[in-house]
C-alpha positions as CSV (number, residue, x, y, z in Angstrom):
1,X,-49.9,49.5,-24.7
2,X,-52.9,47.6,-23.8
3,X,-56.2,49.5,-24.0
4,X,-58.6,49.3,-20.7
5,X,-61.4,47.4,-19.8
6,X,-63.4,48.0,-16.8
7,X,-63.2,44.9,-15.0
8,X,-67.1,44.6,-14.2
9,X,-67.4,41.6,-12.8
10,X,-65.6,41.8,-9.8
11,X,-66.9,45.8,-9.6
12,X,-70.8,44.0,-9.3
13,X,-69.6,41.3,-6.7
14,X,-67.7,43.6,-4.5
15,X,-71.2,45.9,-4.8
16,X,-73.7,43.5,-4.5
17,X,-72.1,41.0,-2.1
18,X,-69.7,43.4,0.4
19,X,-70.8,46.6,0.2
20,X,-74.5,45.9,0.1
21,X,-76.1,48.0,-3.0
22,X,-79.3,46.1,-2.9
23,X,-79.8,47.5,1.0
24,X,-78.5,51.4,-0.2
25,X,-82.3,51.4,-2.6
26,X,-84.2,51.4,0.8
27,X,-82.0,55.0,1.8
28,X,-84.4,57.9,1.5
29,X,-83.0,59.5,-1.4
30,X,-81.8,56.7,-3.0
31,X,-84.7,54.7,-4.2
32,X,-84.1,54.7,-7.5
33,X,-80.5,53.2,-7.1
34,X,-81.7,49.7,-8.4
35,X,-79.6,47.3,-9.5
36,X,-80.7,47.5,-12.8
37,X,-79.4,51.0,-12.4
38,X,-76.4,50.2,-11.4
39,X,-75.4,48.2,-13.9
40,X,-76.6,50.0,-17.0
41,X,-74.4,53.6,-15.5
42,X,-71.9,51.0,-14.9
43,X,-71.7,49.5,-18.7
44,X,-71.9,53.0,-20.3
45,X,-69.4,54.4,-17.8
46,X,-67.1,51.4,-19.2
47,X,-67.8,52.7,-22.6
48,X,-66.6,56.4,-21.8
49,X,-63.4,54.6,-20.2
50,X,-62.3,52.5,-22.7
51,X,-63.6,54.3,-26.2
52,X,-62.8,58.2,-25.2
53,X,-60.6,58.6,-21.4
54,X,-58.6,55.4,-22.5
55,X,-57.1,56.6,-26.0
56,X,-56.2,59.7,-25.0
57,X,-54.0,58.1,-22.0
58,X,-50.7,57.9,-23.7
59,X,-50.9,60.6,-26.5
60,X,-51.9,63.2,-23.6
61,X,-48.3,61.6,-21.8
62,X,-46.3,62.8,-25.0
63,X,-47.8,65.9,-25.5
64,X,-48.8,67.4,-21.8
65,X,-50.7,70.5,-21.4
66,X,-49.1,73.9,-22.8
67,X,-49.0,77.4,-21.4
68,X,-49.6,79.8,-23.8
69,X,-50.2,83.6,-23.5
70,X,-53.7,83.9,-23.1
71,X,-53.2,80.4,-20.4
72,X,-53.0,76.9,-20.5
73,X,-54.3,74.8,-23.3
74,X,-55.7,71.3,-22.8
75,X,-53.5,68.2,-24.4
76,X,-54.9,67.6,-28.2
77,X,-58.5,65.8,-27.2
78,X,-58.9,66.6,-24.1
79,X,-61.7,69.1,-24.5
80,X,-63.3,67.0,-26.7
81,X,-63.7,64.1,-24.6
82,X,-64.6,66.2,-21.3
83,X,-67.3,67.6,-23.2
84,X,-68.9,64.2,-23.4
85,X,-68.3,63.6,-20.0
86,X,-70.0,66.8,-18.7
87,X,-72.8,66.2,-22.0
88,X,-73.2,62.1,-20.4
89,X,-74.1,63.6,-16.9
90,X,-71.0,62.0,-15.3
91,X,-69.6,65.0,-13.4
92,X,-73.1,65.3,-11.0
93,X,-73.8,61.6,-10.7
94,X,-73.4,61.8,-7.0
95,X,-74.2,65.8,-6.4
96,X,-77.0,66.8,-4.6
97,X,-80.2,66.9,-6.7
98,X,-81.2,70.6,-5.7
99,X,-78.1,72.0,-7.9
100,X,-78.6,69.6,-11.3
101,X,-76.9,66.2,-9.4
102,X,-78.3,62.5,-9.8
103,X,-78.3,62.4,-6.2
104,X,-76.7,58.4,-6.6
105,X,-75.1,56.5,-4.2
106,X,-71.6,57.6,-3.7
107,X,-70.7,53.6,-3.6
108,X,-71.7,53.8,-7.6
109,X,-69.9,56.9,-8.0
110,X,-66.6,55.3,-6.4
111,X,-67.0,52.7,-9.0
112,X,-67.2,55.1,-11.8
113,X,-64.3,57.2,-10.0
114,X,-62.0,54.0,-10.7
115,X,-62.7,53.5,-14.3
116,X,-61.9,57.5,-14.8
117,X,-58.8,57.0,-13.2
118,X,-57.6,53.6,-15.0
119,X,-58.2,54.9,-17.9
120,X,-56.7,58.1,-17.7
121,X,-55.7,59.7,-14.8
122,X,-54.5,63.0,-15.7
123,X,-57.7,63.7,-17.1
124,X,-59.5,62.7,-14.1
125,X,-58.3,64.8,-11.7
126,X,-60.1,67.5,-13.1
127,X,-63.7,66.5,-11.9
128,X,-62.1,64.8,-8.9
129,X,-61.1,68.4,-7.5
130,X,-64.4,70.0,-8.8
131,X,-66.2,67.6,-6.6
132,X,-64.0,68.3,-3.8
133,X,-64.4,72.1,-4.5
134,X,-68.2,71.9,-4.7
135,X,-68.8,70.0,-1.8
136,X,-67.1,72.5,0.5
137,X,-69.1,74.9,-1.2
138,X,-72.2,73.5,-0.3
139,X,-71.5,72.8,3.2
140,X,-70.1,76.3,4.2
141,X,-70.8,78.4,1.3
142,X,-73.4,81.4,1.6
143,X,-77.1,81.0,0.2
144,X,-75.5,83.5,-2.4
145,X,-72.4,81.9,-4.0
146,X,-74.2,78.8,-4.2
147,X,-77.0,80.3,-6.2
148,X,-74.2,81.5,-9.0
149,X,-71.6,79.0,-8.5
150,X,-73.1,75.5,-7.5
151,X,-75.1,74.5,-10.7
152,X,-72.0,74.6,-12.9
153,X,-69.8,73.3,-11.1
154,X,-71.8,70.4,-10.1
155,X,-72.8,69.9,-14.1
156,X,-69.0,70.4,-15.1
157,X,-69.8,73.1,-16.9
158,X,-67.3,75.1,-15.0
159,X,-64.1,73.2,-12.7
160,X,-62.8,73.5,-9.5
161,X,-59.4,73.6,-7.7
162,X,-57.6,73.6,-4.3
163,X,-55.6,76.2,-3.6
164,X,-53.4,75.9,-0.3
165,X,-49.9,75.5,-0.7
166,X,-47.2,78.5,-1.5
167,X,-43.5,77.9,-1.8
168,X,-42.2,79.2,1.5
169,X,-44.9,76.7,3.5
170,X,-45.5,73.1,1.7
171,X,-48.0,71.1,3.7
172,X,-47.1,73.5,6.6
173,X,-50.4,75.2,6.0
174,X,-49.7,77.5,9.4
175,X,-47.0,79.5,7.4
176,X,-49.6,80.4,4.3
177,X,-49.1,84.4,3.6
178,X,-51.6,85.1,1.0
179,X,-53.1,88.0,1.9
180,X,-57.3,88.8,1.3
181,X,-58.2,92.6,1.9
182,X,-61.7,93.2,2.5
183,X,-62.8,95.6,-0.3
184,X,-66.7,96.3,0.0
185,X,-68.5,93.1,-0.6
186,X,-65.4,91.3,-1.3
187,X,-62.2,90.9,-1.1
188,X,-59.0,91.7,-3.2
189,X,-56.5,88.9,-3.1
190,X,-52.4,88.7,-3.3
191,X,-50.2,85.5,-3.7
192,X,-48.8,82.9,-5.0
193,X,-50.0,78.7,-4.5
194,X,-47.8,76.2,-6.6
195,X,-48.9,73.0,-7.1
196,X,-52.5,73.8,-8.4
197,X,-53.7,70.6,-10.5
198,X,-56.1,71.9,-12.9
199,X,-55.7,75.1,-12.1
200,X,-55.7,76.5,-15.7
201,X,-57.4,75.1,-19.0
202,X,-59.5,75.9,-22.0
203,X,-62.1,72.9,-21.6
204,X,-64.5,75.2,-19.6
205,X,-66.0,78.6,-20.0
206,X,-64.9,79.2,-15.9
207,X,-62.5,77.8,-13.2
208,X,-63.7,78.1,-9.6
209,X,-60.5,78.5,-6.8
210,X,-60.8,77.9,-3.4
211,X,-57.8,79.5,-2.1
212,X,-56.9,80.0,1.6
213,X,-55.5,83.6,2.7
214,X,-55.2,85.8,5.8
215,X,-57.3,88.6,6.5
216,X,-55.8,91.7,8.6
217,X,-54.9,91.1,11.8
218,X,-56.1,87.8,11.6
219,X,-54.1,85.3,14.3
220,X,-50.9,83.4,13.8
221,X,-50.6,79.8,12.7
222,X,-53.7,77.8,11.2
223,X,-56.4,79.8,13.2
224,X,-56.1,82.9,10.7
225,X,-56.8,81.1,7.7
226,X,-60.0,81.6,5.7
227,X,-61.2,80.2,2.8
228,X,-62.1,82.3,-0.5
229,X,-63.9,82.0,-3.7
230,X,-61.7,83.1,-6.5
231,X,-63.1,82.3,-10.1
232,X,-60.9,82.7,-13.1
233,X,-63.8,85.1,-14.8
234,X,-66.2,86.9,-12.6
235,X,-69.9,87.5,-13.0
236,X,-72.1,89.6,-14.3
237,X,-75.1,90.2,-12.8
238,X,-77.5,87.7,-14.5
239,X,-75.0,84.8,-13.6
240,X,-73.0,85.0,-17.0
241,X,-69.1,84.9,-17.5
242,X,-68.0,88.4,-17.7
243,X,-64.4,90.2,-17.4
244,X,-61.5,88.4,-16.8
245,X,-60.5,88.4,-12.5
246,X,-56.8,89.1,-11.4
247,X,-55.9,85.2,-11.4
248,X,-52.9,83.5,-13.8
249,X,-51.2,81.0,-14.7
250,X,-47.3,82.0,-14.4
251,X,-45.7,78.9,-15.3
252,X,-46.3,75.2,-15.2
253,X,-44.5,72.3,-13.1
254,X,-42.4,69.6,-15.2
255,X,-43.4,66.3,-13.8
256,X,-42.5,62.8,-13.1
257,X,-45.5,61.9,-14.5
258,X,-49.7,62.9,-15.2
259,X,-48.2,65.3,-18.0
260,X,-51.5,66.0,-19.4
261,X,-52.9,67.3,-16.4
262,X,-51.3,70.9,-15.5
263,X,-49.9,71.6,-12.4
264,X,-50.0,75.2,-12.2
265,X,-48.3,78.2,-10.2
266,X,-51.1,80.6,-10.0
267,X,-50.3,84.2,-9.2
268,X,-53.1,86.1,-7.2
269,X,-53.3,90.0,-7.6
270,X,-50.6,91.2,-9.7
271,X,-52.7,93.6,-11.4
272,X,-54.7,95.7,-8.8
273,X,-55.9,92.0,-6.8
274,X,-58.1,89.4,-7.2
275,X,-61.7,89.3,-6.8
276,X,-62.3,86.4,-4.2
277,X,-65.7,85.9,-2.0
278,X,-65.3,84.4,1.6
279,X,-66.1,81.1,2.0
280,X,-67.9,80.3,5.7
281,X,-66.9,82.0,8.9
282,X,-63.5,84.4,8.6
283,X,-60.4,82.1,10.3
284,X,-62.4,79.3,10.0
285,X,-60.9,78.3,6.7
286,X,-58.5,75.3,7.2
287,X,-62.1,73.3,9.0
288,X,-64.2,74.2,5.9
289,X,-61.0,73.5,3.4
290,X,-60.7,70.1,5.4
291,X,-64.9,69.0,3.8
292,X,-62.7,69.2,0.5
293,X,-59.4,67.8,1.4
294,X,-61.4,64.4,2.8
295,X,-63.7,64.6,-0.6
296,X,-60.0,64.4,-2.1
297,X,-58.0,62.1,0.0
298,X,-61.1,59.8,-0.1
299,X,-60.9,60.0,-3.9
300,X,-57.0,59.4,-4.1
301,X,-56.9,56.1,-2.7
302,X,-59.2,54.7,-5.5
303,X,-56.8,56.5,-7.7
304,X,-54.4,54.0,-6.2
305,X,-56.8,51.2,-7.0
306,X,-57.5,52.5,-10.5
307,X,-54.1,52.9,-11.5
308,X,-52.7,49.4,-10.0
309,X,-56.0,47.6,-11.9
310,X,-54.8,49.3,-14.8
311,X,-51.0,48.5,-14.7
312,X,-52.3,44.4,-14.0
313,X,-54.4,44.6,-17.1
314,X,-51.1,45.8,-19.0
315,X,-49.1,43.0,-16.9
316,X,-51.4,40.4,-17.7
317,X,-52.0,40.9,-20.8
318,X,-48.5,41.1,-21.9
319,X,-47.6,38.0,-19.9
320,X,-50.4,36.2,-21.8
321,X,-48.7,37.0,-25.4
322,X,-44.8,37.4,-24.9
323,X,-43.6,33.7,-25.4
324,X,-40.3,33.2,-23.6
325,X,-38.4,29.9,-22.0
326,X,-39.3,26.8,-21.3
327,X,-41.8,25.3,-18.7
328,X,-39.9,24.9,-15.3
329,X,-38.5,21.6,-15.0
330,X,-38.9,21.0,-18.7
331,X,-35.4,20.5,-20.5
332,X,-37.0,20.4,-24.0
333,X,-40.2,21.2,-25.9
334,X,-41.9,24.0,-27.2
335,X,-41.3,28.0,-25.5
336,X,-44.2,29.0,-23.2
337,X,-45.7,32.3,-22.4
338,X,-44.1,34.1,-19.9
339,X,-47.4,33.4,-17.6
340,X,-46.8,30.0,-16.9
341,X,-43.3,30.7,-15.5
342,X,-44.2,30.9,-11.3
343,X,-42.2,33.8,-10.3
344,X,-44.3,35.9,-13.2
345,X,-47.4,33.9,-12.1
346,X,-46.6,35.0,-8.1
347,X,-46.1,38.9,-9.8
348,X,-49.4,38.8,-11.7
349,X,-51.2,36.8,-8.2
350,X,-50.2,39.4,-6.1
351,X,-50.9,42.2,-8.4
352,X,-54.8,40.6,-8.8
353,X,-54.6,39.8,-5.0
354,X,-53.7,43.2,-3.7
355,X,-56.2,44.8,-6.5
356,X,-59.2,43.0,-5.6
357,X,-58.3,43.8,-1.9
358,X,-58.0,47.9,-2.5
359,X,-61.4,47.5,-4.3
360,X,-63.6,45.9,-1.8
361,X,-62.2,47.9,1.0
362,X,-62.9,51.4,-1.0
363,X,-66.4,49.9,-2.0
364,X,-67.3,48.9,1.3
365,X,-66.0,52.7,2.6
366,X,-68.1,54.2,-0.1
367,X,-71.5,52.4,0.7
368,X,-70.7,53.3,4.4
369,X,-70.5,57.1,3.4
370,X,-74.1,56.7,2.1
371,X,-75.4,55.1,4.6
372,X,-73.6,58.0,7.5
373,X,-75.3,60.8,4.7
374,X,-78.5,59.3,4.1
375,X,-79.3,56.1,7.1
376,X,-82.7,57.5,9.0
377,X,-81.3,56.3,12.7
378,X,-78.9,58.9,13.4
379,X,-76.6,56.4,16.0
380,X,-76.2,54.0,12.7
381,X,-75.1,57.4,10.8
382,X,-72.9,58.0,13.2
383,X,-71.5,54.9,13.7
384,X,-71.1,55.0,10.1
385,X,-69.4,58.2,9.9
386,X,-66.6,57.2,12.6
387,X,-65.9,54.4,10.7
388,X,-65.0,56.5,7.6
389,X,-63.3,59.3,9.7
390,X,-61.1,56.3,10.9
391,X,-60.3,54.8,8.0
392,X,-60.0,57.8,5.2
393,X,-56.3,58.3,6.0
394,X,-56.0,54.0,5.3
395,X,-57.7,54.1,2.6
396,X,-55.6,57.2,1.1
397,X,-52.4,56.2,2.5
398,X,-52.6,52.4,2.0
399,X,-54.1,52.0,-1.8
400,X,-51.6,54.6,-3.2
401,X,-48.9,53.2,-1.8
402,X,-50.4,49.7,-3.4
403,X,-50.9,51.7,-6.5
404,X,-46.8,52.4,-6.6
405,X,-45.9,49.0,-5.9
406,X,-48.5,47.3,-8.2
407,X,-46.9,49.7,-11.4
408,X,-43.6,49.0,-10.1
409,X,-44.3,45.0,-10.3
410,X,-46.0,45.6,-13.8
411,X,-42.5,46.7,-15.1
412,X,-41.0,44.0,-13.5
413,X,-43.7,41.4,-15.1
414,X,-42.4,42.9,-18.9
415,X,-38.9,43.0,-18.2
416,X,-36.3,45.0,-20.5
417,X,-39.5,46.2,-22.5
418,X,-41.3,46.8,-19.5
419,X,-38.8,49.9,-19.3
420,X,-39.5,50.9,-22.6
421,X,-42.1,53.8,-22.8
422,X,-43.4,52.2,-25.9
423,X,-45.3,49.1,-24.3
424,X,-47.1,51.9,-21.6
425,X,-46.1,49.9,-18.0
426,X,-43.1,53.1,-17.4
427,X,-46.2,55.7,-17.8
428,X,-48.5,53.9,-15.5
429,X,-45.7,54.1,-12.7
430,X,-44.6,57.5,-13.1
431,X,-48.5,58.7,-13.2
432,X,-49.2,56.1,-10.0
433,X,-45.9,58.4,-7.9
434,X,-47.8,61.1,-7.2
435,X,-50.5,59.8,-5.1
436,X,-49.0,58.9,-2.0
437,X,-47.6,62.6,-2.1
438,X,-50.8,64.9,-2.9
439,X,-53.8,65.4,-0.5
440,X,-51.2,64.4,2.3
441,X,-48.3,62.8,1.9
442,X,-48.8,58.7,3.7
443,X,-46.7,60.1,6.5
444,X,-49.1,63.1,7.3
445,X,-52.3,60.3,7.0
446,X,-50.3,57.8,9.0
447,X,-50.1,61.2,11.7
448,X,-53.6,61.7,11.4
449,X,-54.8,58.1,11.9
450,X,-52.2,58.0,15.2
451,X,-52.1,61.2,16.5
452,X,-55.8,62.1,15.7
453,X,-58.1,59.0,14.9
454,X,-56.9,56.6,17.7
455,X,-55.8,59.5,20.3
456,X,-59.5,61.6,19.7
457,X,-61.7,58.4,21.2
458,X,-58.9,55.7,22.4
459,X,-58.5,53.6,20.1
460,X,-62.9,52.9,20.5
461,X,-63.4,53.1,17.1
462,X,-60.5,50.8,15.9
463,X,-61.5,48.5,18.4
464,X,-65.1,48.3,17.6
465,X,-63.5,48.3,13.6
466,X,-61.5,44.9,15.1
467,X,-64.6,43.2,17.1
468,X,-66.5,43.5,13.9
469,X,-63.1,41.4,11.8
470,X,-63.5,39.0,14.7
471,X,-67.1,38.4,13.7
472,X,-66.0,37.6,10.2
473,X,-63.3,35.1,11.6
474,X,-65.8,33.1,13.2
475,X,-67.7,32.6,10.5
476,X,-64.7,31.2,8.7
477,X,-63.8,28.8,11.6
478,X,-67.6,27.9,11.9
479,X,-67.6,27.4,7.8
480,X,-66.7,23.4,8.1
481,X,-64.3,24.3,4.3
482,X,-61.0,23.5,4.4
483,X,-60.6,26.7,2.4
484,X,-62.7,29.6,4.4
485,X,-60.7,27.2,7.7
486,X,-57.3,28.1,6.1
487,X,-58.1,31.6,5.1
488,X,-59.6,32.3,9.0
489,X,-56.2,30.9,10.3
490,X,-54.1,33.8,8.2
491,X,-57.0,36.6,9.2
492,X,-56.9,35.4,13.0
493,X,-53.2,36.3,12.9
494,X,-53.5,39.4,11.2
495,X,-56.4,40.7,13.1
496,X,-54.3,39.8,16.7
497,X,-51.8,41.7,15.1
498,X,-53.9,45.1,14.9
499,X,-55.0,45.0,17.8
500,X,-51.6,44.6,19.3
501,X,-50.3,47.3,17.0
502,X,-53.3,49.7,18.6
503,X,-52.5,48.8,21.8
504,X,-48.8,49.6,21.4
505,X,-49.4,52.9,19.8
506,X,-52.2,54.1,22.0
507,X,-49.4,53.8,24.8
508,X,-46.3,55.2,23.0
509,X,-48.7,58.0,22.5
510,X,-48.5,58.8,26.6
511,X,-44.9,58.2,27.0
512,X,-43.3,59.0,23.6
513,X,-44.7,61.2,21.0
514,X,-41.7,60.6,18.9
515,X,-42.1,56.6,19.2
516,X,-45.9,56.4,18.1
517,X,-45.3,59.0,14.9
518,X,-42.4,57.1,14.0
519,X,-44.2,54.3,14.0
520,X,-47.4,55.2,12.4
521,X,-46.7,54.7,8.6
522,X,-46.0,51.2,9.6
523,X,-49.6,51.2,11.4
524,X,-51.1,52.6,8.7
525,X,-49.8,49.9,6.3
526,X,-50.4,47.0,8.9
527,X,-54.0,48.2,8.9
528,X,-54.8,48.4,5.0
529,X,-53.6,44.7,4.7
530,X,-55.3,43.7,7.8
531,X,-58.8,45.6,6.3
532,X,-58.0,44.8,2.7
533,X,-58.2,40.5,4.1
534,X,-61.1,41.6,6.4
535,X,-62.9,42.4,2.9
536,X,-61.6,39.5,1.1
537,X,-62.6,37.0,3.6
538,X,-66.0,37.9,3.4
539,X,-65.7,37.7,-0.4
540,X,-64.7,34.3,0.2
541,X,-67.3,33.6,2.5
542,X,-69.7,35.0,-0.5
543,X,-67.9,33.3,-3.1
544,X,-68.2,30.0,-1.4
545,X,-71.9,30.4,-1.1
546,X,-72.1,30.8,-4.4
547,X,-70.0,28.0,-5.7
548,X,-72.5,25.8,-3.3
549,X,-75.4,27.0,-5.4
550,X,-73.7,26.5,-8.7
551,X,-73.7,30.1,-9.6
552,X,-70.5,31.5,-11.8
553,X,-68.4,28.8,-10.4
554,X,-65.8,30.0,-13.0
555,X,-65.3,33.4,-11.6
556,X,-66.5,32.3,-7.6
557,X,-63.6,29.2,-7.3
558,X,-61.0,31.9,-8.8
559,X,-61.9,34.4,-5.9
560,X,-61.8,31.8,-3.3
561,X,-58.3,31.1,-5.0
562,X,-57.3,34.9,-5.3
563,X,-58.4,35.2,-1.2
564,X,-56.5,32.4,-0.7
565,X,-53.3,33.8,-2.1
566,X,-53.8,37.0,-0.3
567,X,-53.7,35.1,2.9
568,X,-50.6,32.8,2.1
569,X,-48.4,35.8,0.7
570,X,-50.1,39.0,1.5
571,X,-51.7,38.8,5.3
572,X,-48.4,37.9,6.7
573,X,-47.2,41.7,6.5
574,X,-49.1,41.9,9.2
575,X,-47.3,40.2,11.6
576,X,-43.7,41.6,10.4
577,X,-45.3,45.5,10.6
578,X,-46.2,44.5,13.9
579,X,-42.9,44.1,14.7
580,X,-41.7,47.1,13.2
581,X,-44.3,49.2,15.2
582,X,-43.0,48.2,18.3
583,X,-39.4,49.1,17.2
584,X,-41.1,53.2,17.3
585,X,-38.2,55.4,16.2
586,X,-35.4,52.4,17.1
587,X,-32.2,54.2,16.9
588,X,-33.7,57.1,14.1
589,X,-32.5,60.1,16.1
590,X,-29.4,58.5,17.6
591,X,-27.4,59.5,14.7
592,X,-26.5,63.0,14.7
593,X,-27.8,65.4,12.3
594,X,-24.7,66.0,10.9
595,X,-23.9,62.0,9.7
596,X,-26.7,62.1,7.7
């Protein structure tokens, strides 16, 4: 197994030249996000991933977490190494200043979000639900809870978790029956989630639930939900941990993969009930739960990215040293590395092509998420914020899908031994699995981008999303280089085909539900390539400015290469989805049930 380094070169050219960091200093609140700033959290967040997270990745694989009597116990390291992370600041580099965050850019937190999860995964989906959890605290909860609870959570000193789905309902969150009981000035809770990452652990002192019940009487179906603060210890009065609340840890999931990280089944209220505090407006929970699901989803899909960079660093490197065959067309003389063969070279192109793409896509998502919190003209913030409401469910959907397919390839790239779990590309696919299921499976995003995104404004914001690709094309065909011309020939294409696509599924939407939902995983996939080569031609575009100043031409004439390939053998997925969209359901539901 290959250790991991963060690959910072591209990270500070996808920052600097696509998502615009030098512009995000002149934010109010972010003045002190220099570049010099940037880069020196960047180089000591590559020293946490590859020195502490990056060890542990495969002995935490082997050993998993353990439930125990008294609950689950970290994998051998774990606590250490979370220790430093919460003790290096890392867990409130983007928080809100007022409750002990570093109030930084969330485009520099995304980057540090990607090395946690190359490096090790399972252990990053701890803070990646605490941020999630603290968030929707601090957007619904009362002045109270986030007096007591904000602070450590946002310092890491305690965790957080999600708590919605129960056995009987899946990601049917209308059928949830856990039941909250008001009780004085709280509520006493009873039920059962599965499928709780994090939801049990001995690295922290607390662990904060958010957990979605029904009061009684409350109405049927999602608008009798409300969301509840559960911690694992409650409070005494001067803020301290005190006796231990009514919420366990019955059993724990055996998984595919992410062994480390415990999937828990947590029982609420078997012992008199559990202490929980409500969260927001009663029946009002699924809308505040939803500020911490897209904190999650948005986080996911650069798990996708971390995980695929991760398995083409393993890929690469191993095609580098494993010496196999002959040069093609070579009858005799000496074996070559397995690199030089071109059906490994297209492997490890693709990998780096479809890589580079997923990052400068969730950069460029991140800076605008700073500039919708923090840009002083509120049309530009919410200009900004459509953009990411659009294109959360893409970015989720498309780069863990990418994320599969990249590990997948990685085996592929080693071979027999790439099926060996000794050489570490088996772990990286069975962790990568996951993430097109959790947060949303890609069908439920591909549903929300068709059947909420487009339908909410028709199609206005995808369109405007297109017009703004179209800007990008003309300054390819406008470019006078062969190169950028070639590259703006592939985008054109693609781009045509979104907008078709949108046209297409805006329609079926009026005269077949079942057509357009049918068809909206493929849209969904048609536009993450068609955004991921919107972001790589203007890398190219930058690149190629660069080269013409004599700057890096090493690493600026391989990008123009690796655009290149993305628009020979990536873009043209495009076009073929297309075609697939239009089929809508095809003949789906003219089999019968029963032939299935």
């Amino acid at each position: 197994m290959t250790t991991y380094l963060a690959p910072l070169r591209d990270m500070h050219f996808v920052m600097r030249e696509l998502a615009g960091l030098d512009a995000l200093s002149s934010l109010p609140g972010y003045e002190d996000a220099t570049p010099e700033l940037v880069e020196a959290v960047l180089e000591e967040a590559a020293k946490l991933a590859a020195e502490v997270l990056a060890p542990l990745n495969r002995t935490g694989d082997e050993q998993g977490a353990r439930l125990v009597t008294d609950g689950v116990i970290a994998a051998d390291g774990f606590k250490s190494a979370y220790q430093q992370f919460v003790g290096g600041g890392w867990n409130g580099l983007g928080s809100d200043p007022e409750f002990g965050g570093q109030g930084l850019p969330e485009l520099l937190h995304a980057a540090t979000v990607e090395m946690w999860n190359s490096a090790n995964m399972a252990f990053a989906l701890c803070p990646l639900l605490t941020a999630g959890a603290t968030e929707a605290l601090r957007q619904h909860g009362s002045q109270a809870l986030k007096a007591r609870y904000l602070s450590p959570l946002v310092s890491g000193e305690w965790t957080g978790t999600m708590n919605l789905t129960e056995p009987q309902a899946g990601s049917d969150l209308a059928a949830v029956r856990t039941k909250a009981v008001p009780d004085g000035d709280h509520y006493r809770l009873y039920g059962q989630k599965i499928f709780i990452t994090w939801g049990d652990h001995d690295m922290t002192g607390n662990v904060v639930h958010l957990v979605l019940a029904r009061t009684p009487g409350a109405p049927e179906g999602v608008r009798g939900i409300s969301l509840f603060l559960v911690p694992k210890f409650l409070l005494n009065a001067d803020g301290s941990v005190g006796q231990r609340n009514d919420v366990h840890c019955v059993s724990l999931e055996h998984k595919l993969g992410i062994h480390a990280s415990p999937t828990c089944v947590m029982s609420f209220g078997d012992q008199g009930g559990a202490i929980g505090y409500l969260v927001g407006q009663e029946n009002k929970g699924l809308a505040h739960m939803f500020t911490m699901m897209n904190e999650a989803r948005q986080k996911v899909g650069i798990q996708g990215l971390g995980i695929a960079e991760r398995a083409y660093q393993q890929a690469r490197e191993y095609a580098k040293e494993r010496v196999q065959g002959r040069r093609a067309g070579h009858r005799s003389g000496e074996a070559v590395a397995i690199i030089g063969h071109p059906d490994v070279r297209r492997m490890l192109m693709t990998m780096k092509a479809e890589v580079e793409a997923m990052r400068a896509f969730a950069y460029v998502m991140a800076a605008d998420m700073d500039h919708a919190h923090k840009h002083p003209d509120s049309v530009e913030r919410e200009r900004r914020q459509a953009r990411v409401d659009l294109l959360i469910p893409v970015l989720k959907g498309w780069c863990t899908e990418l994320g599969v397919q990249t590990a997948s390839t990685g085996v592929q790239v080693h071979g027999g031994m790439g099926y060996i779990e000794e050489t570490g590309a088996c772990q990286h696919l069975r962790d990568a699995r996951i993430a097109p299921i959790y947060e949303g499976t890609t069908g439920i995003q591909a549903a929300d981008l068709v059947g909420r995104k487009l339908a909410m404004d028709q199609g206005a914001a995808m369109f405007a999303l297109i017009a703004e690709m179209r800007c990008v094309l003309l300054e390819l065909e406008k470019s006078g280089d062969a190169r950028l011309t070639l590259i703006g020939a592939a985008l054109g294409t693609a781009i045509q085909a979104l907008e078709d696509a949108t046209g297409w599924v805006l329609s079926a939407l009026v005269t077949s539900v079942d057509d357009a939902l049918a068809a909206s995983a493929d849209y969904l996939m048609l536009t993450g390539y068609v955004c991921g080569g919107w972001q790589m031609a203007r890398a190219a575009l930058a690149a190629a400015r660069k080269c013409r100043a004599g700057e890096d031409p090493d690493f600026h004439d391989a990008k123009l290469a690796t655009v290149r390939f993305y628009a020979d053998k990536v873009l043209p997925k495009a076009s073929s989805l297309l075609e697939m969209v239009r089929s809508g359901a095809s003949s789906a539901f003219d089999v019968p049930i029963e032939q299935f």
